[in-house]
PyMOL Python script that loads the backbone (N, CA, C, O; Angstrom):
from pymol import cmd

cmd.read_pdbstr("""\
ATOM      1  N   UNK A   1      12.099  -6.724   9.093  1.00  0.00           N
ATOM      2  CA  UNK A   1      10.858  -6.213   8.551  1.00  0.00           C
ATOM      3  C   UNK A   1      10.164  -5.403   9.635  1.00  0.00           C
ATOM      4  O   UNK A   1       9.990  -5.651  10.828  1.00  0.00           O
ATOM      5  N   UNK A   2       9.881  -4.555   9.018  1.00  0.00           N
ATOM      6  CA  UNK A   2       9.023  -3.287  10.455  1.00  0.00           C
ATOM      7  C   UNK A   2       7.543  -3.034   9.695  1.00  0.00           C
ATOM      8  O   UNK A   2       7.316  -2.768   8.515  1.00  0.00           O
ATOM      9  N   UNK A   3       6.851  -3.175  10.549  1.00  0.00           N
ATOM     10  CA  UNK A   3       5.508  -2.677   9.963  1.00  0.00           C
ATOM     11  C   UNK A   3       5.226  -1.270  10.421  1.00  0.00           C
ATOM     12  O   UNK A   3       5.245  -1.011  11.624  1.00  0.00           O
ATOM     13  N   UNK A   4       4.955  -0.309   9.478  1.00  0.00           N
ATOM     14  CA  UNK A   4       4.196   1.158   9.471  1.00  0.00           C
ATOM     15  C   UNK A   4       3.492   1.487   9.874  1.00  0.00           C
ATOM     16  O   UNK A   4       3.379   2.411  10.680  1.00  0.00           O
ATOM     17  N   UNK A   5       2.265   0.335   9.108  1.00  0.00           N
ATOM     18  CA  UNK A   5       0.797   0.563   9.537  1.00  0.00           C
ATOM     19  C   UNK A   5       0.368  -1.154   9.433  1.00  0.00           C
ATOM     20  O   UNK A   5       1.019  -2.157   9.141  1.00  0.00           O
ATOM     21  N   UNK A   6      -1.305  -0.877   9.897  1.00  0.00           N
ATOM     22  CA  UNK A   6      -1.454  -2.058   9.834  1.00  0.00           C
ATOM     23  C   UNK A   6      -1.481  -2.830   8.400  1.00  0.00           C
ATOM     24  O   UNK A   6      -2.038  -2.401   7.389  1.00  0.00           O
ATOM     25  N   UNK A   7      -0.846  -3.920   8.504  1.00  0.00           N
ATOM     26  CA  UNK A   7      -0.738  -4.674   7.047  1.00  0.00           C
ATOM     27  C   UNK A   7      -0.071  -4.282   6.121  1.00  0.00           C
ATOM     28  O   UNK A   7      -0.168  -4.832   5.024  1.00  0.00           O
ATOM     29  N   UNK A   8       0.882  -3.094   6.362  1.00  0.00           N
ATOM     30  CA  UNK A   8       1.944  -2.478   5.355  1.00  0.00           C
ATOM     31  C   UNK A   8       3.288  -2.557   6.333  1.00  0.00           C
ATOM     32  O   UNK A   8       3.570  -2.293   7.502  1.00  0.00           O
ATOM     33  N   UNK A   9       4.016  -3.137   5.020  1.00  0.00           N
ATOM     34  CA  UNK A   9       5.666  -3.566   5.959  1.00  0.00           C
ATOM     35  C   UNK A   9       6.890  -2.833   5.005  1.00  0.00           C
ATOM     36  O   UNK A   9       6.849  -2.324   3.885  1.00  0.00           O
ATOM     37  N   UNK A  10       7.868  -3.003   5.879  1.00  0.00           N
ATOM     38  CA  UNK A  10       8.918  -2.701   5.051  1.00  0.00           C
ATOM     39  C   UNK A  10       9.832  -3.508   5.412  1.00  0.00           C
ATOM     40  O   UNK A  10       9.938  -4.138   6.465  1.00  0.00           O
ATOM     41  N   UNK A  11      10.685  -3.465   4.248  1.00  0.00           N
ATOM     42  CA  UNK A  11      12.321  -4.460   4.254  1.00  0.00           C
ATOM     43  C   UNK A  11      12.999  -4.072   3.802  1.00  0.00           C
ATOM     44  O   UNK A  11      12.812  -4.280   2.603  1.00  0.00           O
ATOM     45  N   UNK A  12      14.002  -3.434   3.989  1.00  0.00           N
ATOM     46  CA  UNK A  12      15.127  -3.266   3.290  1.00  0.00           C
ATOM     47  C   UNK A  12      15.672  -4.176   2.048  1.00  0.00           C
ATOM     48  O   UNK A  12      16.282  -3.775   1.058  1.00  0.00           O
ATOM     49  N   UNK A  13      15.446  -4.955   2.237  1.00  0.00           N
ATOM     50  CA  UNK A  13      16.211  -5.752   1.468  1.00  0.00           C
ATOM     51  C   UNK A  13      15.139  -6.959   0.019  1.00  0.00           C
ATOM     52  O   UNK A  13      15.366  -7.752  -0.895  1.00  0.00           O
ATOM     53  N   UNK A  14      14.015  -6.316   0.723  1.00  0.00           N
ATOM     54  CA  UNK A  14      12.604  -7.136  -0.193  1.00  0.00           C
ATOM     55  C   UNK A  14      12.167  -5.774  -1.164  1.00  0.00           C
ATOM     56  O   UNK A  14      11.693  -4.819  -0.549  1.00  0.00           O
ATOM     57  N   UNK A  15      12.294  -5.671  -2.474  1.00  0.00           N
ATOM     58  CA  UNK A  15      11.377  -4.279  -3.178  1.00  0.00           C
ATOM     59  C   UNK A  15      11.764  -3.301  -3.010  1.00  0.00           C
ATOM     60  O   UNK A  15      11.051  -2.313  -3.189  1.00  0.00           O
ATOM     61  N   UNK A  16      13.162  -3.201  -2.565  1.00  0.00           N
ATOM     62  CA  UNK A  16      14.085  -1.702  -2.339  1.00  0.00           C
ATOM     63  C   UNK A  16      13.911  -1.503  -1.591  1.00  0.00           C
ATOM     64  O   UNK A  16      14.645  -0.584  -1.227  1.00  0.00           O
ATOM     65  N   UNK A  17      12.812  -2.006  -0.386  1.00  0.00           N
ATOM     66  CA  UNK A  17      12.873  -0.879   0.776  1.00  0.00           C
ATOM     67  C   UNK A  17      11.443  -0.340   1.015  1.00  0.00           C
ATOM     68  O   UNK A  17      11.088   0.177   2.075  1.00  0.00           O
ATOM     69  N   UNK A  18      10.480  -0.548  -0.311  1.00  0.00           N
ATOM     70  CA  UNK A  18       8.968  -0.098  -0.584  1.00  0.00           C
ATOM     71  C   UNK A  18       8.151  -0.713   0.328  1.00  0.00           C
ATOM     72  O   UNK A  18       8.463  -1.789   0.839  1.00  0.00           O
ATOM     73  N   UNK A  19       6.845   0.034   0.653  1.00  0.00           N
ATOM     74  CA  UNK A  19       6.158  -0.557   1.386  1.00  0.00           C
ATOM     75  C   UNK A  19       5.305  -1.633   0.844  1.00  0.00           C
ATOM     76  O   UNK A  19       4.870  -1.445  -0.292  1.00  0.00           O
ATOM     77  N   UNK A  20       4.995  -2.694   1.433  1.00  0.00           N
ATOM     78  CA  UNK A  20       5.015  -3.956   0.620  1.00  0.00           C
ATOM     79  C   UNK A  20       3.295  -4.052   1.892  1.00  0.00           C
ATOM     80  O   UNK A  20       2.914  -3.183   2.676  1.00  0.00           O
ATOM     81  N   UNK A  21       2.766  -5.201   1.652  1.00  0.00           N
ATOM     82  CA  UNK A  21       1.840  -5.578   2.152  1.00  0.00           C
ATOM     83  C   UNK A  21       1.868  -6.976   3.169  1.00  0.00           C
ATOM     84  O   UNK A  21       1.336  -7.918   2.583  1.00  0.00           O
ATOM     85  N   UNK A  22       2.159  -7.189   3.985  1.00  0.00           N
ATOM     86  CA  UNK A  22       2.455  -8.236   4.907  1.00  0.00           C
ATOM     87  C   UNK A  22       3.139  -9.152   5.021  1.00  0.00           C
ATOM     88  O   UNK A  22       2.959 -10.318   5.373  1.00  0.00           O
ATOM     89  N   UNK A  23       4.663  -8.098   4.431  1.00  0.00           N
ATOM     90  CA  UNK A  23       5.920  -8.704   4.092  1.00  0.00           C
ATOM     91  C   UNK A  23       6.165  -9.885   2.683  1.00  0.00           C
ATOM     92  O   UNK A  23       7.178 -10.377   2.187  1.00  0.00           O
ATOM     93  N   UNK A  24       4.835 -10.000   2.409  1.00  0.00           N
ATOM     94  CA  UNK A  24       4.727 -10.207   0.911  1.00  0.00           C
ATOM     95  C   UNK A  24       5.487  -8.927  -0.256  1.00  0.00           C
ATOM     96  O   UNK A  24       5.675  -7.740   0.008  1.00  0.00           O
ATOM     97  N   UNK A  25       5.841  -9.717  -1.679  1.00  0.00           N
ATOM     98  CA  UNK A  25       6.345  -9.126  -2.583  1.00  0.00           C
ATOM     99  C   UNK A  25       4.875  -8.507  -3.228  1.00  0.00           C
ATOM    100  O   UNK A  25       4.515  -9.023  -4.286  1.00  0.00           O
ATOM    101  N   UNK A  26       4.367  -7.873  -2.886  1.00  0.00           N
ATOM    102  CA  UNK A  26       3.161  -7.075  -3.354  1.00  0.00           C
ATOM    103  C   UNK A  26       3.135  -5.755  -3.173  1.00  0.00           C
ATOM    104  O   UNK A  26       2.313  -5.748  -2.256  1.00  0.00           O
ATOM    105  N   UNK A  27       3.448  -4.421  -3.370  1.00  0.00           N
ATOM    106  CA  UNK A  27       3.725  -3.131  -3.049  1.00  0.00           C
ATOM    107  C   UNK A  27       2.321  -2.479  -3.029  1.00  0.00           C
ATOM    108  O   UNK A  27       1.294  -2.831  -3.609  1.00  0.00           O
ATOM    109  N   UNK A  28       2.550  -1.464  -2.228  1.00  0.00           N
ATOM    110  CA  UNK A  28       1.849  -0.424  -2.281  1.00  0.00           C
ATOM    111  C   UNK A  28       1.344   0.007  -3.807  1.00  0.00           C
ATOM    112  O   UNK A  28       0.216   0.160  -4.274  1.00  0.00           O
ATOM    113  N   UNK A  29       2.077   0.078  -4.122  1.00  0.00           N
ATOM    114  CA  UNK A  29       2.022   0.948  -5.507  1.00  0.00           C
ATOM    115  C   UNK A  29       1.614  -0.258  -6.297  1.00  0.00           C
ATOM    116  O   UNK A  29       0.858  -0.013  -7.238  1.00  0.00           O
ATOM    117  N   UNK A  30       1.864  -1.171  -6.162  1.00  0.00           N
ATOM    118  CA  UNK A  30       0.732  -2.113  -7.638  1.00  0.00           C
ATOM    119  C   UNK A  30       0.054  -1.925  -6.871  1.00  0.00           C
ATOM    120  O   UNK A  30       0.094  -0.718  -7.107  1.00  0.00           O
ATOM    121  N   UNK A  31      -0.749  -1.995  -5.917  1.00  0.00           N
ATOM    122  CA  UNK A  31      -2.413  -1.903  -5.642  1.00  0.00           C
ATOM    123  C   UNK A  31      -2.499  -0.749  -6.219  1.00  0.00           C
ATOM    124  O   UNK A  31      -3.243  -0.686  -7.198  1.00  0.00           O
ATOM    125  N   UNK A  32      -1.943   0.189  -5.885  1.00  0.00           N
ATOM    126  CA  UNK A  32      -2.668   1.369  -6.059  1.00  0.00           C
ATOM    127  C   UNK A  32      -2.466   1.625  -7.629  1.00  0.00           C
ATOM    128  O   UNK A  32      -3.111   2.581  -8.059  1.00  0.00           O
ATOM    129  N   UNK A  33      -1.763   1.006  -8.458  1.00  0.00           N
ATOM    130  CA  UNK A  33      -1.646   0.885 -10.177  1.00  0.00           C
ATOM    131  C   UNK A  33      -2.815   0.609 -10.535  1.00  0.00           C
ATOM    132  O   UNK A  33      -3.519   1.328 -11.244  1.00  0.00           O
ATOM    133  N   UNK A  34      -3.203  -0.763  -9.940  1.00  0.00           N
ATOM    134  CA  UNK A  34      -4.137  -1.710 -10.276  1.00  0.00           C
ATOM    135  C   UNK A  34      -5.795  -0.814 -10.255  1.00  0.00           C
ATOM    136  O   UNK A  34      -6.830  -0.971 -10.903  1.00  0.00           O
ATOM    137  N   UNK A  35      -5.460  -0.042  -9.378  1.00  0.00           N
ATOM    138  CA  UNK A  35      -6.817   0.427  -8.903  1.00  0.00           C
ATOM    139  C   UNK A  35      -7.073   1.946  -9.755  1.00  0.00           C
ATOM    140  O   UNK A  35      -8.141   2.478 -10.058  1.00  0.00           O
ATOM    141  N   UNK A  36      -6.267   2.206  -9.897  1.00  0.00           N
ATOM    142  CA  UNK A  36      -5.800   3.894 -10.488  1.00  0.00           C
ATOM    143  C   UNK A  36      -6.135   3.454 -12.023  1.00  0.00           C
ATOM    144  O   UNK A  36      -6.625   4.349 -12.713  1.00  0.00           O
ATOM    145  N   UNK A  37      -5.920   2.117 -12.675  1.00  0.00           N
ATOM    146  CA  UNK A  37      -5.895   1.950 -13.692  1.00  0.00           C
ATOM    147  C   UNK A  37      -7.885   1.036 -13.968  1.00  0.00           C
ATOM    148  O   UNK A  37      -8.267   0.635 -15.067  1.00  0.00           O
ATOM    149  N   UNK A  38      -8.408   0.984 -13.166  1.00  0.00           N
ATOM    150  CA  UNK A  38     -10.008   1.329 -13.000  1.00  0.00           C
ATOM    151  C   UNK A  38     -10.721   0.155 -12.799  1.00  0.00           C
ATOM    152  O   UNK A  38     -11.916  -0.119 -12.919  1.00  0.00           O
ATOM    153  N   UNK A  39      -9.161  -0.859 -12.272  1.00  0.00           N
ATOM    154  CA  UNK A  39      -9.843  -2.041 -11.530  1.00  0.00           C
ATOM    155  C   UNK A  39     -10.641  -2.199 -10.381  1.00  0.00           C
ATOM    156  O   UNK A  39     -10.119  -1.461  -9.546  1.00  0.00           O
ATOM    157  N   UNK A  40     -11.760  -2.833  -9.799  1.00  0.00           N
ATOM    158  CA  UNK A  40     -12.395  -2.916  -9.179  1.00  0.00           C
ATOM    159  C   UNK A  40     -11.685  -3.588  -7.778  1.00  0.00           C
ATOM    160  O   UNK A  40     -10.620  -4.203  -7.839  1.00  0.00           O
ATOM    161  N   UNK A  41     -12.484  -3.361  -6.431  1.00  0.00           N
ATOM    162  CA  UNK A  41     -11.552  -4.364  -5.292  1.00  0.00           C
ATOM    163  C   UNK A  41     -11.708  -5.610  -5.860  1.00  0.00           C
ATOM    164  O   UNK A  41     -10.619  -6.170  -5.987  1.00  0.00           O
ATOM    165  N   UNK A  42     -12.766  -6.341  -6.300  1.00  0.00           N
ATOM    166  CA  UNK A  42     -12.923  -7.709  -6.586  1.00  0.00           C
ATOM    167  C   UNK A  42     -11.706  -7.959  -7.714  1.00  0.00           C
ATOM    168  O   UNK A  42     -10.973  -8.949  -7.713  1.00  0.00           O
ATOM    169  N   UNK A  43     -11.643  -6.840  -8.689  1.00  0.00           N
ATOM    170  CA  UNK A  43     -10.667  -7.036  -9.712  1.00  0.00           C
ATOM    171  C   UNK A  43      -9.372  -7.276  -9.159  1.00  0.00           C
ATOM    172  O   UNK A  43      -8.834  -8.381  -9.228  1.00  0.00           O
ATOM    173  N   UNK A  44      -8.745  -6.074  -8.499  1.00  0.00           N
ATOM    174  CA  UNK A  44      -7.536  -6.447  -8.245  1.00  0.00           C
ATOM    175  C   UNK A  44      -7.748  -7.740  -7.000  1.00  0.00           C
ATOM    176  O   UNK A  44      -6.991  -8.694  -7.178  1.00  0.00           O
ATOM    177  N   UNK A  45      -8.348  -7.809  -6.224  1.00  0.00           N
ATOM    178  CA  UNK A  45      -8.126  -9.279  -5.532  1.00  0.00           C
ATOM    179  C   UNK A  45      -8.018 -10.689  -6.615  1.00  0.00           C
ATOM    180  O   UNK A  45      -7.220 -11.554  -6.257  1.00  0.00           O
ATOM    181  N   UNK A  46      -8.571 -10.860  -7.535  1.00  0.00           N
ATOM    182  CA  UNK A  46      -8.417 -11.837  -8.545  1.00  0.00           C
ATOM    183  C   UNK A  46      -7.100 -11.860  -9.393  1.00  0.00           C
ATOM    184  O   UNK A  46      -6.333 -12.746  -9.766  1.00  0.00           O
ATOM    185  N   UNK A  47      -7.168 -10.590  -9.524  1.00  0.00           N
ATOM    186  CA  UNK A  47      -5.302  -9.819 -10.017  1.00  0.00           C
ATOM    187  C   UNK A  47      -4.488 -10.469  -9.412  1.00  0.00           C
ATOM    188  O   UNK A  47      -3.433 -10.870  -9.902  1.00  0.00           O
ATOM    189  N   UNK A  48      -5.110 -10.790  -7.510  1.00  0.00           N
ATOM    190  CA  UNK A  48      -3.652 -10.593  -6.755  1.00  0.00           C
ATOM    191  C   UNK A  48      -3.755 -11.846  -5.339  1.00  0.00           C
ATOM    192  O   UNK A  48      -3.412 -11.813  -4.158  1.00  0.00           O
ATOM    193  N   UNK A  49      -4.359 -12.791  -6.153  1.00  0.00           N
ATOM    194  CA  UNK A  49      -5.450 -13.592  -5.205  1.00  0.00           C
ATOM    195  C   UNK A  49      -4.693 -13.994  -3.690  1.00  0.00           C
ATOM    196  O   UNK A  49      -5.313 -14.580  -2.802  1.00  0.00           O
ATOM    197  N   UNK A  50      -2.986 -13.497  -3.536  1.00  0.00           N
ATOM    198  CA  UNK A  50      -3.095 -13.628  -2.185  1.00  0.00           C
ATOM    199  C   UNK A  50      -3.544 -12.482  -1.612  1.00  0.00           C
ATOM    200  O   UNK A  50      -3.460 -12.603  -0.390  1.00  0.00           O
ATOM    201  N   UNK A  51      -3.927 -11.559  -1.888  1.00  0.00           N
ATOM    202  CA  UNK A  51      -4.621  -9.820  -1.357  1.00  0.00           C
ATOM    203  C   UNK A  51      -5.838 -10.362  -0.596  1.00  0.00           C
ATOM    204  O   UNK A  51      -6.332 -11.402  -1.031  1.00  0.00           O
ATOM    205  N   UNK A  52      -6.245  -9.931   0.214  1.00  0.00           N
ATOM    206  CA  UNK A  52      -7.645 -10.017   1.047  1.00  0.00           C
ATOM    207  C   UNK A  52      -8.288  -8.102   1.069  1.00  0.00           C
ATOM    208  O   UNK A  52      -7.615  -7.076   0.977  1.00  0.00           O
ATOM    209  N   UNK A  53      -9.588  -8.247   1.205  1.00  0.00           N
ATOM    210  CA  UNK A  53     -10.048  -6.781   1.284  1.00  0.00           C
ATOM    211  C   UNK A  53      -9.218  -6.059   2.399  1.00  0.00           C
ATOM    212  O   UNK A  53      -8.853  -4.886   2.315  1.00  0.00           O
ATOM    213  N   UNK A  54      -8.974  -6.854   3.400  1.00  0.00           N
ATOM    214  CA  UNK A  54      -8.608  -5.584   4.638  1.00  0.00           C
ATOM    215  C   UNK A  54      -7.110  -5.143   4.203  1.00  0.00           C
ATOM    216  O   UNK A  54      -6.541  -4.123   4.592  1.00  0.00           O
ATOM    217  N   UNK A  55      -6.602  -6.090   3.344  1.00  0.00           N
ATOM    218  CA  UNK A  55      -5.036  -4.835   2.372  1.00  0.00           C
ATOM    219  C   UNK A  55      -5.503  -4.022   1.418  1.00  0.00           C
ATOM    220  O   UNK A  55      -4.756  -3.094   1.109  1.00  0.00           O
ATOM    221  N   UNK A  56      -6.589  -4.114   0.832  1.00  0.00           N
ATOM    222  CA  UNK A  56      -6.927  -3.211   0.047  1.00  0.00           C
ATOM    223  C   UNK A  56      -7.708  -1.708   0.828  1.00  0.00           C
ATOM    224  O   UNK A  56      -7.655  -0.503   0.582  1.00  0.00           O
ATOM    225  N   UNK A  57      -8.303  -2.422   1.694  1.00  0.00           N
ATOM    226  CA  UNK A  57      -8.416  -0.415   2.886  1.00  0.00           C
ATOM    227  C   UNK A  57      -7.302  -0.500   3.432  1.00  0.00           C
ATOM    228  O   UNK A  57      -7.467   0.382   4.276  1.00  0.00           O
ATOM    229  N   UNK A  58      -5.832  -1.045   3.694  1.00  0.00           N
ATOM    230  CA  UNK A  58      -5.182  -1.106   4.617  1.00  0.00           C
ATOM    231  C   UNK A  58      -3.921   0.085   3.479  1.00  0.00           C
ATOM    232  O   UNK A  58      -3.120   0.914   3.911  1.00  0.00           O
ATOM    233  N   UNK A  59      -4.143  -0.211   2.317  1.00  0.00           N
ATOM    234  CA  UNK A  59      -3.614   0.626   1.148  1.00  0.00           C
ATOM    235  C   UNK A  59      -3.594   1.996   1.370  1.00  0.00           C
ATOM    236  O   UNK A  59      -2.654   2.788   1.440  1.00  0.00           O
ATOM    237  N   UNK A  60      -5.648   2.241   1.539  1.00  0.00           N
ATOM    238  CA  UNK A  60      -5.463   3.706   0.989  1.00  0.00           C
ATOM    239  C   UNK A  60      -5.896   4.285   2.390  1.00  0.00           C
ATOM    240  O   UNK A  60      -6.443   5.387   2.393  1.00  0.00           O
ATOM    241  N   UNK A  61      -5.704   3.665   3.507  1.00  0.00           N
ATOM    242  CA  UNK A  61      -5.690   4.610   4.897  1.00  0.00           C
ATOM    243  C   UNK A  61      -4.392   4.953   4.707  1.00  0.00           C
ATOM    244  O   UNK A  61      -3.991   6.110   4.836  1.00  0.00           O
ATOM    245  N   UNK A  62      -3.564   3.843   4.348  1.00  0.00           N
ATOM    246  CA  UNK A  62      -1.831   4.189   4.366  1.00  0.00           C
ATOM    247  C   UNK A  62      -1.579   5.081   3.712  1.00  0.00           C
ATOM    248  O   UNK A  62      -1.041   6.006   4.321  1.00  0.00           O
ATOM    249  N   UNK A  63      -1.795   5.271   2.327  1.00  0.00           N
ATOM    250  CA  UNK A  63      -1.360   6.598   1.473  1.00  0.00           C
ATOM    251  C   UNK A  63      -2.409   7.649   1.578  1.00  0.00           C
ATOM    252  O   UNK A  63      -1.986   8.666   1.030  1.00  0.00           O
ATOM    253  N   UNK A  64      -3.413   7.791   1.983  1.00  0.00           N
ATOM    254  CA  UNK A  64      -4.230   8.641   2.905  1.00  0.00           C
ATOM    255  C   UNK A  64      -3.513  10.048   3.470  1.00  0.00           C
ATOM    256  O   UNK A  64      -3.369  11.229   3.154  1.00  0.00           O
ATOM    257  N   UNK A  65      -3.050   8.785   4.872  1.00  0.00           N
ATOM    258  CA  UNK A  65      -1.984   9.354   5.807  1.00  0.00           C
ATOM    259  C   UNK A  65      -1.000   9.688   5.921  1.00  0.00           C
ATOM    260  O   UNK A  65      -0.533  10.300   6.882  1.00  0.00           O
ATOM    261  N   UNK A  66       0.003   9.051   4.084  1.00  0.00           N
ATOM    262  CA  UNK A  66       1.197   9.132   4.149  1.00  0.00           C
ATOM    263  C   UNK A  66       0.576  11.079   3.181  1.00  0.00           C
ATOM    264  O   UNK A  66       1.129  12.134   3.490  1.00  0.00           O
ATOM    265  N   UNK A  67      -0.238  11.026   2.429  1.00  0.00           N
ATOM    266  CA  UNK A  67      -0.479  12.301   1.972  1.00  0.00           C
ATOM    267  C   UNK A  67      -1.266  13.889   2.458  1.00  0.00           C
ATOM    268  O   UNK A  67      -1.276  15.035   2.009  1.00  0.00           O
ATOM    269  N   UNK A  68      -1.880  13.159   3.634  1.00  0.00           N
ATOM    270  CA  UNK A  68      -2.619  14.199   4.551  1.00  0.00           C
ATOM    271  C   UNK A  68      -1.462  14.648   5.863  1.00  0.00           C
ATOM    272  O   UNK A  68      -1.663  14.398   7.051  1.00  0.00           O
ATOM    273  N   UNK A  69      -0.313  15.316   5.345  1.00  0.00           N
ATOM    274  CA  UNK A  69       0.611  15.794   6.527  1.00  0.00           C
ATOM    275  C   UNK A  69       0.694  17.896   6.678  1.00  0.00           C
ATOM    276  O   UNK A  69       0.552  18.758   5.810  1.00  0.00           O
ATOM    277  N   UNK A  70       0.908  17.973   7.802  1.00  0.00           N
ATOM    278  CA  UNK A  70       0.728  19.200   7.899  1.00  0.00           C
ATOM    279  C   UNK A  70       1.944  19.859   6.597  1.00  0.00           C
ATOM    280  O   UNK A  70       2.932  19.142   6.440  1.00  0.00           O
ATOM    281  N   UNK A  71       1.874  21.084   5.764  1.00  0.00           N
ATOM    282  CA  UNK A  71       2.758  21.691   5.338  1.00  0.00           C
ATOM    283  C   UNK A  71       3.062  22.724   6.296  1.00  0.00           C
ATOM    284  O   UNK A  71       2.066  23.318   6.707  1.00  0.00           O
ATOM    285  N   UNK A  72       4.190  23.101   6.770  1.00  0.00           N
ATOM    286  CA  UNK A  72       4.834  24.525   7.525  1.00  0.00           C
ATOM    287  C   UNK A  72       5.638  25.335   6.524  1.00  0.00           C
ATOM    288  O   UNK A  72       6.689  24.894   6.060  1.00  0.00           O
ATOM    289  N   UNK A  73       5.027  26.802   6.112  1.00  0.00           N
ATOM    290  CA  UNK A  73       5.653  27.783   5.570  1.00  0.00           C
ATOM    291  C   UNK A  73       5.913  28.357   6.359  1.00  0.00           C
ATOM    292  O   UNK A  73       5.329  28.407   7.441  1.00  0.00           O
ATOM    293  N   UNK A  74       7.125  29.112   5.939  1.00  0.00           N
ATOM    294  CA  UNK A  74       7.646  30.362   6.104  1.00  0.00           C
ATOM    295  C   UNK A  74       7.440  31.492   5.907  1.00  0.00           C
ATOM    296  O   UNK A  74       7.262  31.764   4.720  1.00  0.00           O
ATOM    297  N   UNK A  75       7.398  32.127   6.449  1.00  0.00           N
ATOM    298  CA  UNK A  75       6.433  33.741   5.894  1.00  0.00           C
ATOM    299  C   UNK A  75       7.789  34.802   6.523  1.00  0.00           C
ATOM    300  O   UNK A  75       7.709  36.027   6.427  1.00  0.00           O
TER     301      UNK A  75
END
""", "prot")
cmd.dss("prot")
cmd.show_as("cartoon", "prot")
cmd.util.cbc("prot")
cmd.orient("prot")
């Protein structure tokens, strides 16, 4: 298991390979389902009652950062 960022892990062999949340079976992507779909932090923590708030900012600094990367064109 290698961690990325803080509180986001990966495993090969746990969730395909997805980034998961502190080597727990909890992904990136259900939080961010959960939340996209117009649940509240309190909501999805009750959703997900082993979740604590600091995985839920630990989420969207991660896909933040995984989406704020330089593009390089070619001209």
């Amino acid at each position: 298991m290698a961690y990325i960022a803080e509180r986001i892990t990966v495993n090969p062999e746990q969730c395909g390979g997805r980034p998961c949340i502190r080597g727990m079976r909890i992904r990136v992507s259900d939080v961010l389902d959960l939340l996209a779909s117009g649940l509240s932090y309190t909501e999805v923590l009750q959703e997900l009652p082993d979740l604590e708030m600091a995985d839920i900012r630990a989420v969207l600094k991660f896909v933040a950062r995984r989406l704020d990367h330089p593009v390089l064109v070619a001209v």
